[in-house]
C-alpha positions as MATLAB code, in Angstrom:
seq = 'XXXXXXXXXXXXXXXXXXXXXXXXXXXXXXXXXXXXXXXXXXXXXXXXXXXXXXXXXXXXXXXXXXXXXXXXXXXXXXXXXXXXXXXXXXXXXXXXXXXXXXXXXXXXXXXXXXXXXXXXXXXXXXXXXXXXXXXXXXXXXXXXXXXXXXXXXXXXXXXXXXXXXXXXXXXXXXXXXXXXXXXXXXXXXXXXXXXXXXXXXXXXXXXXXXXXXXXXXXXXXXXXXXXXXXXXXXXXXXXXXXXXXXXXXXXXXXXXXXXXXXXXXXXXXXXXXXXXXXXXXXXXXXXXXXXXXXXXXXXXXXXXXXXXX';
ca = [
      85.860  118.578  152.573;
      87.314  114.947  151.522;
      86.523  112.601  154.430;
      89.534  110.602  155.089;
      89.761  106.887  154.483;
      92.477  105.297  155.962;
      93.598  105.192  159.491;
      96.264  103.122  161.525;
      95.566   99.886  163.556;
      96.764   99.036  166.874;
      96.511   95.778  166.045;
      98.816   95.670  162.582;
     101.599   95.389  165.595;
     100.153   91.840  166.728;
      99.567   90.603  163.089;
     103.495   91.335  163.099;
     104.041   89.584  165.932;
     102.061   86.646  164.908;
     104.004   86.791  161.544;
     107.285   87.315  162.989;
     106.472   84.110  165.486;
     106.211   82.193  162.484;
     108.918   82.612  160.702;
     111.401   82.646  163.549;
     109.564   78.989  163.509;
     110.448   77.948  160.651;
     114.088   79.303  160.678;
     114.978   77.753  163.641;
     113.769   74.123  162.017;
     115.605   74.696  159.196;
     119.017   75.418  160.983;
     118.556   72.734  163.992;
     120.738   70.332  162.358;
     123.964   72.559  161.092;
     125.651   72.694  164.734;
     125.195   68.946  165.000;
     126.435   67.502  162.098;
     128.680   65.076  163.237;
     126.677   63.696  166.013;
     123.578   63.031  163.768;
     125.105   61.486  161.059;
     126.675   59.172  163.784;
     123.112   58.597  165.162;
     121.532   57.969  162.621;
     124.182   56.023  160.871;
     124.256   58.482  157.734;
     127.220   60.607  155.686;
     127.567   64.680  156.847;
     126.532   65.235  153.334;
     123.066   63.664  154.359;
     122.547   65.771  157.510;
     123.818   68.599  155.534;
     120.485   67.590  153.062;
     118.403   68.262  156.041;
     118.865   72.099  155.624;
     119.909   72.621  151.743;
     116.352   70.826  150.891;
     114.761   74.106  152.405;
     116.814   76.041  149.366;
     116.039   73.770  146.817;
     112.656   73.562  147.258;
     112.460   77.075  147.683;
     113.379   77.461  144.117;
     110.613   76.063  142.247;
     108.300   76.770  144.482;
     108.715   80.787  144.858;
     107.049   81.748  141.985;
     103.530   79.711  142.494;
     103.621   80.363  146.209;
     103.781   84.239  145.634;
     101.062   84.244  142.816;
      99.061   82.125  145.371;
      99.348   84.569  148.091;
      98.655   87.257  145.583;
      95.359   85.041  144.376;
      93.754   83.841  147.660;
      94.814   86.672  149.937;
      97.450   87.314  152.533;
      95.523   84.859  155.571;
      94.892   81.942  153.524;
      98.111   81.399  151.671;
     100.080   81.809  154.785;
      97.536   79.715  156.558;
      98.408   76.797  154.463;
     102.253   77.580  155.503;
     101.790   77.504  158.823;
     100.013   74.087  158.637;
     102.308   72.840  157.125;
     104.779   73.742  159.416;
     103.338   72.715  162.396;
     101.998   68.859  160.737;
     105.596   68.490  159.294;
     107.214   69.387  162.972;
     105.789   67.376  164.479;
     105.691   64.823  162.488;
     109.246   65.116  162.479;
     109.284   64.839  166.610;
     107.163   61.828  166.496;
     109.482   59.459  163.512;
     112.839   61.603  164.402;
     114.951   58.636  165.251;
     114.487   57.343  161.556;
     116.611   59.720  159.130;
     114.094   58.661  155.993;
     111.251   59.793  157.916;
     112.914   63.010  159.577;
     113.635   63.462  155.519;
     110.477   63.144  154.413;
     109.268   65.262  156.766;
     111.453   68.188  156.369;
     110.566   68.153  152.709;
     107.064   68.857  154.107;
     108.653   71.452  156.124;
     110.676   72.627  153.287;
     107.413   73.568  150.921;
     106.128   75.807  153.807;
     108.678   78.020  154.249;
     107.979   80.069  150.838;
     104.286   80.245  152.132;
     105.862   82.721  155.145;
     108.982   84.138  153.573;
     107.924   85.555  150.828;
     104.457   87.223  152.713;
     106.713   90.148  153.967;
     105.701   92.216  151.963;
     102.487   91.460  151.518;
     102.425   92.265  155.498;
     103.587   95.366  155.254;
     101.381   96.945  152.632;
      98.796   95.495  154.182;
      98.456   96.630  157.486;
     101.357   99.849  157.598;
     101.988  102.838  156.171;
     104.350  103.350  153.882;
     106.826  105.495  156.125;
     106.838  101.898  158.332;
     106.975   99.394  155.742;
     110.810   98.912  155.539;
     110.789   98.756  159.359;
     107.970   96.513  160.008;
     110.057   94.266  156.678;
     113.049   94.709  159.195;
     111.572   93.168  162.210;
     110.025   90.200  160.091;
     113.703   89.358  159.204;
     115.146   90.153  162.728;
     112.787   87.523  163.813;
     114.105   84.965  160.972;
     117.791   85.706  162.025;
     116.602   85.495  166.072;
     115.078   81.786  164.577;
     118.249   80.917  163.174;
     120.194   82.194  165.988;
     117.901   79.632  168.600;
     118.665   76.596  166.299;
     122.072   77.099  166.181;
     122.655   78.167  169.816;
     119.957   75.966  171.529;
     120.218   72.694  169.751;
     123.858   71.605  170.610;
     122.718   72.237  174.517;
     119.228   69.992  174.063;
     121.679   67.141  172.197;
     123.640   67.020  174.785;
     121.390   66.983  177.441;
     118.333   65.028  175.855;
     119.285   63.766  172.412;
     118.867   64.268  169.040;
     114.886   62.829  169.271;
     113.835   64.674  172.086;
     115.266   68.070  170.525;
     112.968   67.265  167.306;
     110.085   67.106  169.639;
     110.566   69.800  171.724;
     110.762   71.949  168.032;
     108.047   70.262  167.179;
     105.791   71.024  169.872;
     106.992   74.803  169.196;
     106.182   74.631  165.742;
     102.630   73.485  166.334;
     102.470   76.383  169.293;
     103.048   79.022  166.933;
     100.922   77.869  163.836;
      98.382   77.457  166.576;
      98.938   80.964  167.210;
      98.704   82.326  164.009;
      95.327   80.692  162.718;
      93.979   81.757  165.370;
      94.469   85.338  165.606;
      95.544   86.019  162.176;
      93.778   88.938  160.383;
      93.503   89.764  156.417;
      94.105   93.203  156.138;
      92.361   95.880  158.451;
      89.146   97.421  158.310;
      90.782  100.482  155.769;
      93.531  101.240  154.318;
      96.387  102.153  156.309;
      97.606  104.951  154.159;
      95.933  107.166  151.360;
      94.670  105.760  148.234;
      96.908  104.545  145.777;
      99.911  103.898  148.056;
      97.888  100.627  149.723;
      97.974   98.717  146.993;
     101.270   96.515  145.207;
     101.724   94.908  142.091;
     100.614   91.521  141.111;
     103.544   88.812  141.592;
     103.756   87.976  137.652;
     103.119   91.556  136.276;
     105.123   92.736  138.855;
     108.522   90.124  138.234;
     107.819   91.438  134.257;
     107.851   94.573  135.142;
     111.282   93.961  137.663;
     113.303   91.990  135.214;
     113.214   94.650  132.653;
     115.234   96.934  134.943;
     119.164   97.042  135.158;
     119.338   97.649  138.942;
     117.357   94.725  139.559;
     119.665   92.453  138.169;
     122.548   94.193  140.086;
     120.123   93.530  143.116;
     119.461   89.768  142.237;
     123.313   89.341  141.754;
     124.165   90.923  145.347;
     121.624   89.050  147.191;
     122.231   85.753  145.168;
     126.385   86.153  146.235;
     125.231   87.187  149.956;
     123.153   84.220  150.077;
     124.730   82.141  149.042;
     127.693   82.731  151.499;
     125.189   83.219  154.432;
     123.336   79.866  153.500;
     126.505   77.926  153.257;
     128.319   78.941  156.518;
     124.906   79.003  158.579;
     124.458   74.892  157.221;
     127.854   73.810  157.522;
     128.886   75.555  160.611;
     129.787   72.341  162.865;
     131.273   70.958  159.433;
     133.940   73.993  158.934;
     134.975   73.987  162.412;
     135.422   70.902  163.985;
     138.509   70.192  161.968;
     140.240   72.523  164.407;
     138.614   71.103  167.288;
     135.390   73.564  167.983;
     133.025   71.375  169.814;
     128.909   71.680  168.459;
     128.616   74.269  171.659;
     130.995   76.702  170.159;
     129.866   75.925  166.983;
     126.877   76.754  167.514;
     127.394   79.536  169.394;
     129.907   80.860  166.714;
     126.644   80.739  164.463;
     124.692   82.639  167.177;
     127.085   85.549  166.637;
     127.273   85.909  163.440;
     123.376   85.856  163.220;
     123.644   88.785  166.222;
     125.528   90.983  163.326;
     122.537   90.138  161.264;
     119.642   90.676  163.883;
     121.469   94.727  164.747;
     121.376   95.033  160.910;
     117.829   94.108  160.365;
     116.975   96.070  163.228;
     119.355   99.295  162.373;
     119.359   99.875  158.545;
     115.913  100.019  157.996;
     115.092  102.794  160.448;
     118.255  104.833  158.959;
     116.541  104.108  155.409;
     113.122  104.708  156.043;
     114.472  108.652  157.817;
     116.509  109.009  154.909;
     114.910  107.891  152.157;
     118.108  105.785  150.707;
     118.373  102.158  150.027;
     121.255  101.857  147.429;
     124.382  102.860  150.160;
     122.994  101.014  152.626;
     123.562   97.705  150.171;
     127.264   98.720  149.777;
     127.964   99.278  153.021;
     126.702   95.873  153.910;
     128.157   94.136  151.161;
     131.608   96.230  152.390;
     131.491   95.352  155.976;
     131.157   91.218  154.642;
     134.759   90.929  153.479;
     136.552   91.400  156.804;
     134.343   89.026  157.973;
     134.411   86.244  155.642;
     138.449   86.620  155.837;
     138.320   86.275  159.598;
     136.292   83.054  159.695;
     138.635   81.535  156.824;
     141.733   82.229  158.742;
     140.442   81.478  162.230;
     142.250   79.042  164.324;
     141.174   79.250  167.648;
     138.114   80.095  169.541;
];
């Protein structure tokens, strides 16, 4: 009789946890200034355009830096590469705390910040062949994002309330100080994979980053893929950093601002949370893409054409 090989892990649910921690981090620095755009580029004496830099240099760093990041978490293993992120994050915080009433320095330092985030985002999967089976893996990928959206959610929500009650240094500080807290966290209890395999052999293992993007980019439905989530995005990535930007024109204060963001990151956080389970029990990914890119329109047209709180 075939001894089996592979067995589940209590523990895969904390090395979640730990990753999830993380990268709610790391959203929530990269949103903090979007709800405050006007009031930081008062303090610090700059154009909206700059403050606005202060989140799009997360993006385009991201873009060069995707491809050696991945084959580096592919090369030295799941712990180490995301190790290096999470140091990175929690030096560059704060940093960014400690020289946050100079915008050069509070630049500088969120380019820092900027070349960890592909260190944690793009470890998702990695996560979740690593440690679950494969009936979990699109959940446990769902709950890693929830936590990015719940990140995003506290930056926009929570950092118009600590401006106005503490200002715009003391907010950097207090992110700071929550950065290092979770990258703390995460070296410290941070596992590479468990003991076995968490599911049979054969179905524990993933492709190689390069082999694996060669392999991708020969296939139609990819592209179709790329072009959905590069239009999504796009739109996501623009409203979430120029929130405060769209709306005070018809005289939203950063609060509702902000808390306008916080909703529409709460439509995100039920998705992330929802879809997967429905396609991990049925086995479908394709109509769940439609339906989200479906349900999008109504809400892009309502934001457009909103005039009132």
């Amino acid at each position: 009789m075939a001894v089996k090989t592979y067995r589940l892990y209590g523990y895969r649910w904390v090395i979640l946890a730990l990753f999830a921690f993380i990268n709610l981090t790391i959203q929530t620095l990269w949103i903090c200034f979007a709800p405050i755009t006007g009031p930081a580029a008062k303090f610090y004496g700059v154009s909206n355009l700059q403050i606005g830099l202060l989140a799009m240099l997360f993006m385009i760093v991201y873009v060069p830096l995707s491809i050696p990041v991945s084959w580096m978490i592919d090369t030295l293993g799941y712990r180490k590469a995301v190790g290096i992120g999470a140091a990175l994050l929690g030096v560059f915080a704060l940093l960014r705390g400690i020289f946050a009433s100079s915008y050069p320095m509070v630049l500088l330092m969120t380019l820092g910040l900027a070349a960890a985030q592909p260190f944690l985002l793009n470890s998702v999967s990695t996560v979740a062949a690593r440690w679950f089976p494969i009936e979990e893996r699109a959940t446990a990928s769902g709950l890693a994002v929830v936590a990015g959206f719940i990140g995003i959610g506290i930056g926009q929500v929570t950092s118009p309330m600590l401006v106005l009650s503490y200002g715009i240094p003391a907010m950097q500080m207090i992110f700071g100080g929550f950065a290092v807290l979770s990258a703390v966290v995460f070296l410290l209890f941070n596992r590479e994979a468990p003991p076995t395999p968490p599911c049979p052999p054969g179905l524990e293992t993933r492709a190689l980053m390069l082999d694996g993007l060669k392999s991708m980019l020969k296939m139609k439905d990819i592209w179709l893929l790329l072009g959905l989530f590069l239009i999504g995005m796009g739109v996501f990535n623009g409203i979430s950093t120029w929130i405060e930007d769209i709306l005070r024109p018809r005289g939203f204060s950063i609060t509702q601002a902000g808390s306008l963001g916080g909703v529409l990151l709460l439509g995100g956080i039920i998705g992330a949370i929802v879809v997967p389970a429905f396609s991990d029990r049925l086995h479908k990914r394709k109509i769940f893409l439609l339906i989200g890119m479906a349900l999008a329109v109504p809400g892009m047209l309502g934001l457009t054409f909103a005039t009132d709180y």
